[in-house]
Structure formats: C-alpha cells, structure tokens
Backbone bond lengths (Angstrom), bond angles and torsions (degrees), N, CA, C in turn:
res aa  C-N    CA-C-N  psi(-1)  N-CA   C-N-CA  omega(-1)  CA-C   N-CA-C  phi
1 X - - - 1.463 - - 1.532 110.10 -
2 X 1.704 128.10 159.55 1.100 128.25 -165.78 1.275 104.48 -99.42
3 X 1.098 135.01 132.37 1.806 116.74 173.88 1.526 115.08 -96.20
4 X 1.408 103.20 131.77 1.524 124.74 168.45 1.517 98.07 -53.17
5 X 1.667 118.40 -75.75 1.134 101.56 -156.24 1.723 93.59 -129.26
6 X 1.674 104.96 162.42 1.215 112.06 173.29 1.039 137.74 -158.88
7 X 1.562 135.90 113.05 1.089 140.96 -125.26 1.795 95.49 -123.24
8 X 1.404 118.20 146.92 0.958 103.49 -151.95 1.908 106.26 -153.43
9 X 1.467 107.78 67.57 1.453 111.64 -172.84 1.417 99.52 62.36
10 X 1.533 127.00 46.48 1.466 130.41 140.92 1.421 131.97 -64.14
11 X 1.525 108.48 148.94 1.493 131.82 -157.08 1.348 110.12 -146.69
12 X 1.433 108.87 119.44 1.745 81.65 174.58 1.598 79.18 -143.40
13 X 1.422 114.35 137.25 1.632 129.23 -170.76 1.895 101.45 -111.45
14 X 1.105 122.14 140.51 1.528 122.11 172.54 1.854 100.88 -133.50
15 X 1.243 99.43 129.01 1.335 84.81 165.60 1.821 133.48 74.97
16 X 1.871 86.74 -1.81 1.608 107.47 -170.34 1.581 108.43 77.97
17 X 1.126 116.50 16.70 1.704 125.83 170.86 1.361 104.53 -114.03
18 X 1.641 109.68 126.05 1.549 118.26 157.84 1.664 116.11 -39.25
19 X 1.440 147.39 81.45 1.758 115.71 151.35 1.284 133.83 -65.86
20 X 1.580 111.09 -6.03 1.047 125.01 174.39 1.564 117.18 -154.50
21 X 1.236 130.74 140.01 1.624 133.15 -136.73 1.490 104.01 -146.76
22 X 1.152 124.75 102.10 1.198 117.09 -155.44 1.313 143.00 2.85
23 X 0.936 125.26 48.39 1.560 123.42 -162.36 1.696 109.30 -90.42
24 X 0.950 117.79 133.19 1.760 156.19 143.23 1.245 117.91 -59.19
25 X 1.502 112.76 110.49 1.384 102.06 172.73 1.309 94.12 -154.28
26 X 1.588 129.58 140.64 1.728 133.18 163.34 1.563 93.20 -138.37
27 X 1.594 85.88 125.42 1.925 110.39 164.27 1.286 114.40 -118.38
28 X 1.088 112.12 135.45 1.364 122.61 -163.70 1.694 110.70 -77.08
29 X 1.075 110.93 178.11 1.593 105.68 165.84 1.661 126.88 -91.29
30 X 1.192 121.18 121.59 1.624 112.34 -168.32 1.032 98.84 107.41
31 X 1.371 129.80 21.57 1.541 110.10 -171.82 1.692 104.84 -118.12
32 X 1.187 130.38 -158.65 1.747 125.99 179.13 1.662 88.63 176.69
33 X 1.651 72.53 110.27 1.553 77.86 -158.29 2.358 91.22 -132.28
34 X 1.156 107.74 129.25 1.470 112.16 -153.43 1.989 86.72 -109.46
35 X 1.228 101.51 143.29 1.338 119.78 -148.70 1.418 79.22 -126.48
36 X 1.449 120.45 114.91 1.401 136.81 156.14 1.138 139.74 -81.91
37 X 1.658 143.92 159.88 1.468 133.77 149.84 1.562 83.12 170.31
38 X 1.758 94.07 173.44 1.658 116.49 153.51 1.358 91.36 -73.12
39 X 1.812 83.32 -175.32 1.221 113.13 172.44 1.236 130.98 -60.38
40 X 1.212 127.74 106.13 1.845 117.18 -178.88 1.629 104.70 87.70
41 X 1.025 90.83 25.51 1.898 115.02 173.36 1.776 117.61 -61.10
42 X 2.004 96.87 -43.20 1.271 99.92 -167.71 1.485 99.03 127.82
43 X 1.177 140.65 -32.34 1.361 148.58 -162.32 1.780 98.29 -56.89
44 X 1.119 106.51 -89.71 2.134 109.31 -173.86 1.682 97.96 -33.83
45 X 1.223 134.31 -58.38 1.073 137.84 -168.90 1.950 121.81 -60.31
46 X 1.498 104.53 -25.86 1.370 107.89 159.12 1.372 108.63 -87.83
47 X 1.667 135.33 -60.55 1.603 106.71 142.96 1.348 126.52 24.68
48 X 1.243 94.11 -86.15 1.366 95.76 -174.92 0.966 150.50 -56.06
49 X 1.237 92.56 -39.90 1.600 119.89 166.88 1.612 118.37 -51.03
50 X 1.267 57.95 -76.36 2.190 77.14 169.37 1.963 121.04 -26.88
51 X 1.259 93.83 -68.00 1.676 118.76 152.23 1.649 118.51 -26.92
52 X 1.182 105.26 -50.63 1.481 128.22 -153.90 1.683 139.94 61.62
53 X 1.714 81.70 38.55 1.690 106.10 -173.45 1.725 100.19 -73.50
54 X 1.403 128.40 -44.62 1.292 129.37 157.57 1.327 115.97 -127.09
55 X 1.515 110.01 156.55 1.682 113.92 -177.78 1.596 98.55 -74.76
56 X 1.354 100.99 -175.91 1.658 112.30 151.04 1.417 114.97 -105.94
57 X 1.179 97.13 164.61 1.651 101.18 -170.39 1.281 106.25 -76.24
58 X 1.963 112.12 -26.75 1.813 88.20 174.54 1.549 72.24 -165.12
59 X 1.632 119.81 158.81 1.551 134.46 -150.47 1.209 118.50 100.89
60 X 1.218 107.74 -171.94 1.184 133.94 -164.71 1.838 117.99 -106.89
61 X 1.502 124.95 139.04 1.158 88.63 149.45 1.780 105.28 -173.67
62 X 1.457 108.32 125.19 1.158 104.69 -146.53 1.888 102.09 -134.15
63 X 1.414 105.40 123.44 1.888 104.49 -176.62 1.294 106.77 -111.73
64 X 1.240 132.43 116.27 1.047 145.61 147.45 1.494 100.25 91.70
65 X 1.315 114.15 51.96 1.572 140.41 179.14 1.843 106.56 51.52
66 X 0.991 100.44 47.12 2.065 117.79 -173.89 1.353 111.24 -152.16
67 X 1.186 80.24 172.05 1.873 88.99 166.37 1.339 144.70 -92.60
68 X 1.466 134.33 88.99 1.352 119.57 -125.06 1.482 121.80 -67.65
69 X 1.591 105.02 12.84 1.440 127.24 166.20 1.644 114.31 -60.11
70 X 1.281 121.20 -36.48 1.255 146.32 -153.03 1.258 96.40 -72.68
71 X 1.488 121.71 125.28 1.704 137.43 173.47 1.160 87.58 -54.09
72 X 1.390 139.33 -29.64 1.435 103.03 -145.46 1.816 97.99 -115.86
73 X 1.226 105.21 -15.21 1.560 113.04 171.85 1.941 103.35 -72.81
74 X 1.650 100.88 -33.07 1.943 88.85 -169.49 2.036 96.73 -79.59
75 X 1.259 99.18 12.09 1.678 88.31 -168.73 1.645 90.00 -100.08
76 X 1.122 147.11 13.67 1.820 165.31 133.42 0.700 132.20 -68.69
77 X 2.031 122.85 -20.88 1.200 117.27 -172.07 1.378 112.65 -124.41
78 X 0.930 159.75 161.17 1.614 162.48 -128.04 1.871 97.75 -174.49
79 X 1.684 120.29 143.75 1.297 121.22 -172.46 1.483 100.44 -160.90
80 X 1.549 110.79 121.43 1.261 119.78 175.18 1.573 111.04 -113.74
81 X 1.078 124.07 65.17 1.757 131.79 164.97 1.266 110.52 -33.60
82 X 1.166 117.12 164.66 1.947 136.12 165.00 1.322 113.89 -57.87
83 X 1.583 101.59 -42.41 2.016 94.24 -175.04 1.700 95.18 -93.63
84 X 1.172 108.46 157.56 1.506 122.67 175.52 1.061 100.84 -148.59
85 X 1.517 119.97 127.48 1.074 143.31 -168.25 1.681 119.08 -116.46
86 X 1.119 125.70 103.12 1.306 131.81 -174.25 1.659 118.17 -90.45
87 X 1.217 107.02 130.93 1.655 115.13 -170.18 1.700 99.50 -88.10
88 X 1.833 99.76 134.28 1.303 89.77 -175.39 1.793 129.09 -72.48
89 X 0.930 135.38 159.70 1.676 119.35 137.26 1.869 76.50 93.45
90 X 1.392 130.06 33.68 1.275 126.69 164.82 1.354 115.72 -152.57
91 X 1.733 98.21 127.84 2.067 97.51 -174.71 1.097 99.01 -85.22
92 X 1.193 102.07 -175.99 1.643 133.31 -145.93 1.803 94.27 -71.65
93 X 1.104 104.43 -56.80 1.603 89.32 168.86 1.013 145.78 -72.68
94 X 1.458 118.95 4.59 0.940 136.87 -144.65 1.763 90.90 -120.43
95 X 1.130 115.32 -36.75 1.770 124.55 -168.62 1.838 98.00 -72.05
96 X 1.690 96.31 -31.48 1.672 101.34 -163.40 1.119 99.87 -88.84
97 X 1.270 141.35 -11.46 1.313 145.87 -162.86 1.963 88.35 -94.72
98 X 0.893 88.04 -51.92 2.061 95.32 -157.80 1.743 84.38 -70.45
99 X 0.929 135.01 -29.37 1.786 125.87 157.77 1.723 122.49 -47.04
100 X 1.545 94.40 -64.71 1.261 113.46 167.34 1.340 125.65 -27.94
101 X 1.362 118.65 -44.44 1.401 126.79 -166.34 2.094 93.63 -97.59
102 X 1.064 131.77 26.64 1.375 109.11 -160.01 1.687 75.67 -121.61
103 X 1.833 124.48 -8.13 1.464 103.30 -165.16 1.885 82.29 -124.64
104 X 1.034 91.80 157.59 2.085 121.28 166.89 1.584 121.91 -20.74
105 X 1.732 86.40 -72.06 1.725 118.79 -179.08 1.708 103.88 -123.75
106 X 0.923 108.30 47.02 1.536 97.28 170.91 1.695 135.10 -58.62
107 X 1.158 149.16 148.91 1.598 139.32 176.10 1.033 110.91 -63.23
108 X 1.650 117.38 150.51 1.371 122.27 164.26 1.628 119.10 -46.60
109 X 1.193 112.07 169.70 1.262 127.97 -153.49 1.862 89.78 -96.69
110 X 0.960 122.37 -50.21 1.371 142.95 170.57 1.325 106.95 -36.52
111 X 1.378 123.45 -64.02 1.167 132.54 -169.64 1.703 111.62 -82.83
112 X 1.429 125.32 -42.57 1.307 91.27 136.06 1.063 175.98 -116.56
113 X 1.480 101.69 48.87 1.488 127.14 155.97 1.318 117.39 -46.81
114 X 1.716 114.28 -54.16 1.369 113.63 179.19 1.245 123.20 -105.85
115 X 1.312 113.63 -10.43 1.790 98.27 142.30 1.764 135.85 -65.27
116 X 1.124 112.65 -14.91 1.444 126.82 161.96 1.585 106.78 -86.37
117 X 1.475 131.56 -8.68 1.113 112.30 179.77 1.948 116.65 79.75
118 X 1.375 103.46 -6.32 1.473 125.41 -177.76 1.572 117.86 -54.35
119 X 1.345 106.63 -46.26 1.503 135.46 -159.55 1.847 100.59 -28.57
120 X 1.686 127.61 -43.71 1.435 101.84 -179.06 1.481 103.44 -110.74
121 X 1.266 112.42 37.98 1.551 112.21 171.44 1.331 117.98 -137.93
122 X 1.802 107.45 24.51 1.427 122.88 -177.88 1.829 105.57 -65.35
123 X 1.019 103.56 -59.17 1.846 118.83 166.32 1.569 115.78 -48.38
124 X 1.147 125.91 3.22 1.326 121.92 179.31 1.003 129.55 -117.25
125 X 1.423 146.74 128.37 1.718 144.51 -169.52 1.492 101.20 -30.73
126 X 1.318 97.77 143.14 1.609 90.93 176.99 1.494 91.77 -97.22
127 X 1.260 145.44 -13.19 1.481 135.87 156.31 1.297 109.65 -56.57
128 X 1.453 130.06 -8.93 1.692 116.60 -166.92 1.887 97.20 -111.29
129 X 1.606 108.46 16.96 1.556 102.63 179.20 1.227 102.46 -81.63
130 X 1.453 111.30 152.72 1.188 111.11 151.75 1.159 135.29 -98.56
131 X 1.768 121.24 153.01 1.761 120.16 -137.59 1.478 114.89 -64.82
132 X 1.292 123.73 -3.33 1.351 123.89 173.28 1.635 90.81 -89.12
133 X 1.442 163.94 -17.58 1.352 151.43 156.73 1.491 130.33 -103.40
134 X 1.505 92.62 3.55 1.522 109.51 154.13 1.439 112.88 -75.64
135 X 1.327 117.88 -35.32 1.659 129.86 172.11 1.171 112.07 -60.46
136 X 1.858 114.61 -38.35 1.405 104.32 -165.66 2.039 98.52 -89.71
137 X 1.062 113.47 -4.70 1.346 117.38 171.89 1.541 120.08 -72.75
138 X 1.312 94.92 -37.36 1.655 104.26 156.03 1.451 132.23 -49.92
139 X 1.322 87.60 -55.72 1.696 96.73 162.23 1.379 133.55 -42.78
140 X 1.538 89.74 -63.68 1.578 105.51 169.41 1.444 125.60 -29.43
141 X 1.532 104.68 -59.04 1.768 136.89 -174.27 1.780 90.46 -77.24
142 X 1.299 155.94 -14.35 0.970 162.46 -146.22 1.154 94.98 -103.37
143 X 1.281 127.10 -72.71 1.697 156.21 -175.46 1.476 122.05 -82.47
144 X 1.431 103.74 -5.32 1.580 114.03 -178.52 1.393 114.94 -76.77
145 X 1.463 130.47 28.48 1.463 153.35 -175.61 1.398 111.44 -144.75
146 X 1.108 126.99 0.85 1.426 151.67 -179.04 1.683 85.82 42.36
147 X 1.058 114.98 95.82 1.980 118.23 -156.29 1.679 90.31 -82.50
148 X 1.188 126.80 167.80 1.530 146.73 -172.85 1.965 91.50 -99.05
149 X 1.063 106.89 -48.40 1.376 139.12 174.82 1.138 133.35 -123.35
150 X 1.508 110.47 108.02 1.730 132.66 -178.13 1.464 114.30 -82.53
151 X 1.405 146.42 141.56 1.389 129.84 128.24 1.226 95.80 -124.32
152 X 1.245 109.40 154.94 1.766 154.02 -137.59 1.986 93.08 -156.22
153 X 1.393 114.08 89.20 1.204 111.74 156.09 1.581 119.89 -106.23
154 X 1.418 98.51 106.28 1.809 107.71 176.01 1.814 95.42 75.56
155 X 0.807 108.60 46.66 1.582 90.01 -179.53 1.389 133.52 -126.15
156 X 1.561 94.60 67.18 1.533 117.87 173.15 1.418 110.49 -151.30
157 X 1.454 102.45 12.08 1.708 109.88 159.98 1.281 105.78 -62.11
158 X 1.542 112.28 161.36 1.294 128.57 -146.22 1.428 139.84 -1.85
159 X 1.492 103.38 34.44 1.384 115.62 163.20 1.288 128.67 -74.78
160 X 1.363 123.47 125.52 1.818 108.07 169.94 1.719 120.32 -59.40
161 X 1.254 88.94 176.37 1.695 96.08 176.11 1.661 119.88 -63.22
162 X 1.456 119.20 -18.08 0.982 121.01 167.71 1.310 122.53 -77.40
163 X 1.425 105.29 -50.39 1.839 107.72 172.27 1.221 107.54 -56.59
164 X 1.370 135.33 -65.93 0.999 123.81 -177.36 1.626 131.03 -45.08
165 X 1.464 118.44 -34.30 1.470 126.40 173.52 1.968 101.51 -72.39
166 X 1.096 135.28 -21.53 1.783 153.39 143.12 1.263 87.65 -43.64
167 X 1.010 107.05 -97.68 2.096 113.60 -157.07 1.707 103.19 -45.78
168 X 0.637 119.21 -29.81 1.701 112.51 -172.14 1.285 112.71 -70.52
169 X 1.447 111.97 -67.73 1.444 142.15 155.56 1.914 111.76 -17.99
170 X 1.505 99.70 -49.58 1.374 101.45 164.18 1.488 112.59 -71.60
171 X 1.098 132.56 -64.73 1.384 132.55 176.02 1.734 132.26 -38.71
172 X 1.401 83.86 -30.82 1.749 89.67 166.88 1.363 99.74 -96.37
173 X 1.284 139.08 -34.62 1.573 118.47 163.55 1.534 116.07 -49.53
174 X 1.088 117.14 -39.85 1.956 122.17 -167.74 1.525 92.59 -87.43
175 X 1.367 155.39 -9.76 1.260 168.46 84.67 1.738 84.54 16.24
176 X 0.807 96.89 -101.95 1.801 122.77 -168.13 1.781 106.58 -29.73
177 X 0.762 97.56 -59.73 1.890 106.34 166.69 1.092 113.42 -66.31
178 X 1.575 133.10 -11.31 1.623 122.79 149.78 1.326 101.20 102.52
179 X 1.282 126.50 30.72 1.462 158.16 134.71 1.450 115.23 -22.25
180 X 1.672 126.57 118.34 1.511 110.56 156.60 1.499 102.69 -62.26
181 X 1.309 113.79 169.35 1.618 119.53 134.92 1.830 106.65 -158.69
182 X 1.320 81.05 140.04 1.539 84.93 175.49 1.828 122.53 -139.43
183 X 1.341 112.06 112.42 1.329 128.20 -148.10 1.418 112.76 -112.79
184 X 1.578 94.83 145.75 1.787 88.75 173.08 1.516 92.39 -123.03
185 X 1.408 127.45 178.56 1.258 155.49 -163.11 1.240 129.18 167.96
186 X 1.601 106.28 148.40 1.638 106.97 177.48 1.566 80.19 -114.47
187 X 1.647 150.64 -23.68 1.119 109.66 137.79 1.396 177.85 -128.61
188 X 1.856 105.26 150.67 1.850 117.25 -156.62 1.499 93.95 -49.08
189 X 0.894 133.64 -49.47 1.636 112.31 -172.18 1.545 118.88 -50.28
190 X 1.001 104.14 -39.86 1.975 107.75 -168.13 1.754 82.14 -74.93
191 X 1.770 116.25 -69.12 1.911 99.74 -163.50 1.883 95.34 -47.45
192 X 0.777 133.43 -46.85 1.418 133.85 -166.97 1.992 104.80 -55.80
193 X 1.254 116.43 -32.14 1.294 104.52 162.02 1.215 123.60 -123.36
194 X 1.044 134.96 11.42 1.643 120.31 155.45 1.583 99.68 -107.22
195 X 1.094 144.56 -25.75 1.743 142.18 -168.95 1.881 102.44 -73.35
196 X 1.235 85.97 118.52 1.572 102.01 162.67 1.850 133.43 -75.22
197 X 1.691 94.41 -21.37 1.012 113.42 164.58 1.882 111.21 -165.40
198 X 1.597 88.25 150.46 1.660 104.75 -163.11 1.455 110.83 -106.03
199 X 1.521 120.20 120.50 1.567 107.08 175.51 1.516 103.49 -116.21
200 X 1.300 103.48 147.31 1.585 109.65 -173.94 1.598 103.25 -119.51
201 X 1.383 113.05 129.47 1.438 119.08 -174.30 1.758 105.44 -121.21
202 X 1.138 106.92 142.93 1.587 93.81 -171.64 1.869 89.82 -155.22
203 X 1.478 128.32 121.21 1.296 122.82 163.11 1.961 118.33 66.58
204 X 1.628 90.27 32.45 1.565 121.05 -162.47 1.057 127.97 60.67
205 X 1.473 116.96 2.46 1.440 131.99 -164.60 1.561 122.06 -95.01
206 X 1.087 126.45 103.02 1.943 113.81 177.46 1.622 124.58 -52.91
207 X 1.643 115.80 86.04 1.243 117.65 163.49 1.281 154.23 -117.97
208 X 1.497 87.92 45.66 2.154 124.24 142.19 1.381 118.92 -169.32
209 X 1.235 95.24 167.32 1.661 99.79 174.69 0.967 103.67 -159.87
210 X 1.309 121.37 133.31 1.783 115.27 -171.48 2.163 91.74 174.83
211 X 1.361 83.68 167.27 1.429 105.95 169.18 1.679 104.07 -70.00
212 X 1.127 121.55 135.38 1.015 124.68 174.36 1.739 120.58 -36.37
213 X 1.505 123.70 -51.18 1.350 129.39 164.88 1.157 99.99 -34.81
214 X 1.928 114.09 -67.46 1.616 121.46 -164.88 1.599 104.58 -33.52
215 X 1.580 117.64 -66.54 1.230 117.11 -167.50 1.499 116.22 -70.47
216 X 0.503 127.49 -5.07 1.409 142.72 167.21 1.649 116.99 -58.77
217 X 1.399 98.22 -85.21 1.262 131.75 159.74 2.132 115.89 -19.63
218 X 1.483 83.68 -74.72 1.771 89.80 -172.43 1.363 97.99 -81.53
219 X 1.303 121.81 -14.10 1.541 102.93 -175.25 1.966 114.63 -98.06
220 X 1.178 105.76 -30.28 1.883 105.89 174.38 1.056 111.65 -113.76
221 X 1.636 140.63 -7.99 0.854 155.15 -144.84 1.783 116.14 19.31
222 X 0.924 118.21 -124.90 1.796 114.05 -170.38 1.798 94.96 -94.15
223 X 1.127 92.06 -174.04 2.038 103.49 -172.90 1.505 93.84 -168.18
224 X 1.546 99.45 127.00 1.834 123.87 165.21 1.149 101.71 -102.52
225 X 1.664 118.94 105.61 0.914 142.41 167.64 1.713 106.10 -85.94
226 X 1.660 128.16 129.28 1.177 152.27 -174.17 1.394 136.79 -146.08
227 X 1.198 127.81 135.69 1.682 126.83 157.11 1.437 116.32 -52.84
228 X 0.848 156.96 66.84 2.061 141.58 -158.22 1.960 88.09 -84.43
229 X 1.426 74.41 129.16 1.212 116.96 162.31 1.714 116.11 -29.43
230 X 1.531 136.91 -164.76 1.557 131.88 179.83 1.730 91.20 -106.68
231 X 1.804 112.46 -34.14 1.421 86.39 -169.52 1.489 106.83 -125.28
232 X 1.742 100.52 62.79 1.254 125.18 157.44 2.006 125.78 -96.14
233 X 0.895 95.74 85.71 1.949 91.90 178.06 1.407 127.97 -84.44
234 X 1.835 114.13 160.58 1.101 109.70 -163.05 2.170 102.78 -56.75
235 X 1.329 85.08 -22.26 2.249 98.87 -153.04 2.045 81.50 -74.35
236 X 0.832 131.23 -7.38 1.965 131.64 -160.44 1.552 77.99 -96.32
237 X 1.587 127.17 -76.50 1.708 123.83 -175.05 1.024 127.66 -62.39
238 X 1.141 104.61 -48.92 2.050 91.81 163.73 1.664 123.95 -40.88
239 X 1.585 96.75 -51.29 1.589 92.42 -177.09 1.749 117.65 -69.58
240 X 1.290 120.41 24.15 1.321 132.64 -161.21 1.562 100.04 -99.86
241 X 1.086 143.07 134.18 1.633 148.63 -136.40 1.655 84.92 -107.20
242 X 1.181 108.48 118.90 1.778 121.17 160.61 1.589 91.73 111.23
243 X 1.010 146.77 -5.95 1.565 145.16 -157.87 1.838 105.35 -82.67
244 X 1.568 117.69 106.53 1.341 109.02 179.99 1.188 97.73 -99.32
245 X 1.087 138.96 -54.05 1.860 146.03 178.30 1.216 106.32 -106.15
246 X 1.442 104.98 163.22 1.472 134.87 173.26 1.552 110.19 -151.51
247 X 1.834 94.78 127.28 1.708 92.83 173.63 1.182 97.76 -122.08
248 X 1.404 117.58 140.81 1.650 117.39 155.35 1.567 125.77 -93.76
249 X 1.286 118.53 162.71 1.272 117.22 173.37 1.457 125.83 -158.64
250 X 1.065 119.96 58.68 1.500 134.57 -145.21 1.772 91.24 94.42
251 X 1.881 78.74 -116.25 1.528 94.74 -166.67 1.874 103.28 -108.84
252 X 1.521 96.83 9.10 1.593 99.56 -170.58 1.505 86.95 -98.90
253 X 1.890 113.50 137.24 1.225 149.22 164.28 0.914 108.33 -131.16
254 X 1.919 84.15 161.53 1.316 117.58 -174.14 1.214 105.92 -161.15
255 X 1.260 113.30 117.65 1.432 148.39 -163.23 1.648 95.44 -101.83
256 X 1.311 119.29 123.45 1.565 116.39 163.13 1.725 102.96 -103.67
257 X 1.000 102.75 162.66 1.497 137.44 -166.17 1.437 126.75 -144.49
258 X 1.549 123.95 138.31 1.374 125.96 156.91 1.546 109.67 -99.78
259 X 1.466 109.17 -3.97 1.438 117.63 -176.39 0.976 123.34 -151.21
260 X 1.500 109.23 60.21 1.457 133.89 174.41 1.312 140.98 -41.88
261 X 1.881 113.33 -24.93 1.404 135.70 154.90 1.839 114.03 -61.85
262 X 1.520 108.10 -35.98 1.193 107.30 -157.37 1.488 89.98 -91.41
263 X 1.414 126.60 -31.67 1.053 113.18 174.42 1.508 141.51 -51.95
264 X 1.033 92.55 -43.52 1.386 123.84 -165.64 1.495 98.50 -72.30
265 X 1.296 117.55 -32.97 1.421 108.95 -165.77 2.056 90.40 -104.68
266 X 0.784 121.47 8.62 1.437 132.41 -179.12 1.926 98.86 -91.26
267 X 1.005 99.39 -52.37 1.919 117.36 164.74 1.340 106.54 -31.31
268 X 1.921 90.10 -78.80 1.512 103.66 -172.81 1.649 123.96 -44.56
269 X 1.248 104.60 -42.39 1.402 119.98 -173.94 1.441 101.64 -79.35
270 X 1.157 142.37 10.67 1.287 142.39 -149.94 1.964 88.52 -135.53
271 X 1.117 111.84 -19.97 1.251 114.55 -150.98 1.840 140.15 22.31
272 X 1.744 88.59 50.18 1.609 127.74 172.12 1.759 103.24 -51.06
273 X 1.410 96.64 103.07 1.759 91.16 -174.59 1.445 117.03 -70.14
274 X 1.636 124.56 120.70 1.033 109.33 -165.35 1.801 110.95 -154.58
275 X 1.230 117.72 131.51 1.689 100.11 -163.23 1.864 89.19 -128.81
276 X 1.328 103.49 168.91 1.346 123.53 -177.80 1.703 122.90 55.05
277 X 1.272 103.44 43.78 1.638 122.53 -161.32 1.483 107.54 -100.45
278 X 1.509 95.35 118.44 1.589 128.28 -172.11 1.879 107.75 -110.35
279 X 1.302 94.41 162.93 1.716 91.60 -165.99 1.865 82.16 -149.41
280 X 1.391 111.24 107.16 1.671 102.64 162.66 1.662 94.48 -150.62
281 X 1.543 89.61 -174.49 1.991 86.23 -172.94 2.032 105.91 -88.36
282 X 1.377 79.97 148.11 1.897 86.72 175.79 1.830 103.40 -57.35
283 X 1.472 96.94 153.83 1.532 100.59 -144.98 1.517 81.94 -92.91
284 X 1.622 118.65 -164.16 1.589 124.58 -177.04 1.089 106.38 -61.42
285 X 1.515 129.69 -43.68 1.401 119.10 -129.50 1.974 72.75 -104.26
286 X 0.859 167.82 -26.19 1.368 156.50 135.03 1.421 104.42 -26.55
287 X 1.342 129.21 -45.56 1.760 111.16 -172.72 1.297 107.12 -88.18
288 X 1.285 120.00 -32.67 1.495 132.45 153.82 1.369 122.32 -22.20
289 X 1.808 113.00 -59.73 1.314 106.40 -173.55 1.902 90.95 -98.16
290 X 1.147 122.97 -1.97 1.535 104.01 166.30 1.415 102.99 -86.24
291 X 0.882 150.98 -42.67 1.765 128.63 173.84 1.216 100.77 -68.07
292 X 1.010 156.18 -52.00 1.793 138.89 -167.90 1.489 100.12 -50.90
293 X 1.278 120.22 -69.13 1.813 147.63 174.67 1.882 84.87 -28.05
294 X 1.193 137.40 -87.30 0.807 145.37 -161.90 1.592 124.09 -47.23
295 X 1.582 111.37 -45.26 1.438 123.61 164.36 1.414 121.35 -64.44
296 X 1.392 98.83 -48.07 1.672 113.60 -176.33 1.961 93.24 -50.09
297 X 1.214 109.51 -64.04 1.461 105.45 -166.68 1.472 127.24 -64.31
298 X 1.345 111.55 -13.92 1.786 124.50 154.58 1.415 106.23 -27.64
C-alpha cells in the first residue's frame, strides 16, 4: 500500500515538555483512520505537524510523499479544525466560492452546497449561521479542493442528528473514492463505525493500533450483559472466576471477561439469578478508557 502520511520517530517539545514523544506512524491511502487520546494527549499537536502548521523539533514528517509545506502537496489536502472562522460581509455562497478558487480542480459549488447540507442557506450571511451550520460550512471549505487527504478534528460538534447522519454518509462516500481521512473525536461510537482503523495516543505516545474489533477485543475482552436478580450482589460477581470489571446500572450489569464461556457457565452453576443475558465485546469507548487508565498508571 502507498502511504498518505508518515510519521517518523517524531518529537515536538514546548516549553521543555514532550507533546509529542517519538511517535511513528504510516497511513496508507484510502484508509479512515480515527486518531485518539484525552485531553492534552498529543492529538492537535501531531495535526499539526502533519498539516505543516508546526515542525517537530526532531523527526520526520512527510504527506503524501512531500513536504506538507509544499503549495502543491496543501493543494490535496482539505482541514476541518474546532474553531471556524467566518469572513464578514459574505453569504454562504459566496465564502465557498472564494475557497473554491484558492485550489486547481476544485468541486462545484452546487455540490457543495448539498454535501454540507447548505443548499437553503446559500443566500444567507455566513455570520448569521448557526454553530451547528457554521460547522457544516467548514466542511464545505474543508472539501472544496476535493482533498486526496481530509482531517476532520471534532467535527460533528453541534450538529443535529440529521447533519450528522449527511456528514457521515459523505465521508463513507469520499472513503469509497479512495480518499485519506483522518479524524479525531470524543465520539467512540461514530470512530467505532465509520474508522477502518483506530489510533490511540495517550502522553504523546502511540498506545494501539488496530482495527477497531482488534482494540476492542485485546483490550476489554467480551462483556455479559444482564438483569440480576434482588438477591444478586456486587461481593456474589466479583468473586466469580475470570471477572476483570463490573458495571452497574440499576439492576442492569455487565460483567467483562477474557473468558466469557467459562463465565457464563460459572453463573449458571452458581445459580446467579439472572434474565435477559447478552454476551458481545466491550465497545470502544470501554477500551478507550482501559488503555488511557492503564498508561496513565505506569
């Protein structure tokens, strides 16, 4: 495979503080690949890099086999950040149009109107949107180079359920045409279904990489989800052989497991009263906060 981007024993120090710690990373092209951490993880700051908004202090770092300094590499790549900034005294078509002209082969103006969801608010100040279609204006101006390479940081904040089911829909189409994209989010459900692959950054450091299942999988392993019974207690499941977590919720649990067969029949034999009992793997945002949980305490 060809790699979009590639990161290469990067470092970037502020202040005499690591934000980024050698990290290694190559993504291929065609791929959609969702870039993890807390807060102050390291994430905006490889961004950046990547971009070529700042260097690193020592590494590598190279997009689309160039320098992402290169006029002719930023005329490939498309970037939808958190802040969005609207130019005054210009409507909505009018902001996407004056984008339009800044790339080679850019998309019709038409088209993204209604991939942003824009289409009856083209005529209107783009200062008079409101911040859930100020976002999708971002987008618009994001993709208005039809980019080789997308990043999407956080960018389905204050969208409704409709825009957002729009914006996705586009992304797995531009997916489909063999599109980078590379995304951050706080949310694991959306990287968990459109991301082909998941990177987890924690303390500038890369700690996972895997298909979403993968991380999933080795990191919470499976979860028996249940009703428990009145004279079921937390001190009865814990002492249950294979049990790493326990969540409550009312009376609905969920027991995680690396040995979900043995469990289950450890229950049975236990005669643990228990009705409406499901067995699937702990979802992202469970392996999510078990690798952070896990690094942090190193």
């Amino acid at each position: 495979m060809t790699a979009a981007i590639q990161l290469d024993q990067v470092t970037k120090i502020y202040k005499g503080k690591k934000a980024v710690d050698g990290l290694s990373l190559t993504i291929e092209k065609g791929s959609v690949v969702a870039l993890l951490g807390p807060n102050g993880a390291g994430k905006t700051t490889t961004v950046s890099m990547i971009l070529g908004l700042h260097q690193p202090t020592s590494g590598s770092v190279k997009l689309l086999g160039g320098d992402p300094r290169d006029p002719r590499i930023r005329d490939q790549i498309g970037a939808m950040l958190q802040d969005v900034s609207v130019i005054d005294n210009l409507k909505v078509n009018e902001t996407i149009e004056l984008f339009r002209h800044y790339y080679e082969k850019p998309l019709p103006l038409e088209q993204l109107l209604r991939i942003s969801g824009l289409e009856k608010e083209k005529n209107k100040m783009a200062t008079a949107l409101s911040g859930g279609q100020q976002r999708r204006l971002g987008f618009a101006l994001a993709v208005a180079g039809d980019p080789e390479v997308l990043f999407l940081d956080e960018p389905t904040v204050g969208m409704d359920v409709s825009s957002r089911q729009l914006f996705w829909d586009t992304i797995r189409a531009m997916a489909g045409r063999g599109r980078t994209i590379v995304l951050t989010t706080h949310y694991l459900e959306e990287a968990d279904s459109v991301a082909d692959r998941i990177v987890v950054i924690n303390n500038g450091k890369l700690i996972a990489d895997g298909t979403p299942s993968e991380i999933k999988a080795e990191t919470t392993g499976r979860v028996i989800t249940f009703t428990a019974g009145a004279s079921v207690t937390p001190d009865s499941l814990a002492a249950m052989p294979g049990v790493t977590d326990i969540q409550w919720s009312g009376r609905k649990v969920r027991l995680f497991s690396g040995n979900t067969d043995g469990l289950i029949a450890a229950l049975v034999e236990k005669r643990i009263d228990m009705r409406d009992i499901e067995i699937a793997s702990g979802g992202l945002e469970d392996a999510f906060q078990a690798l952070v949980q896990q690094t942090t305490q190193r």
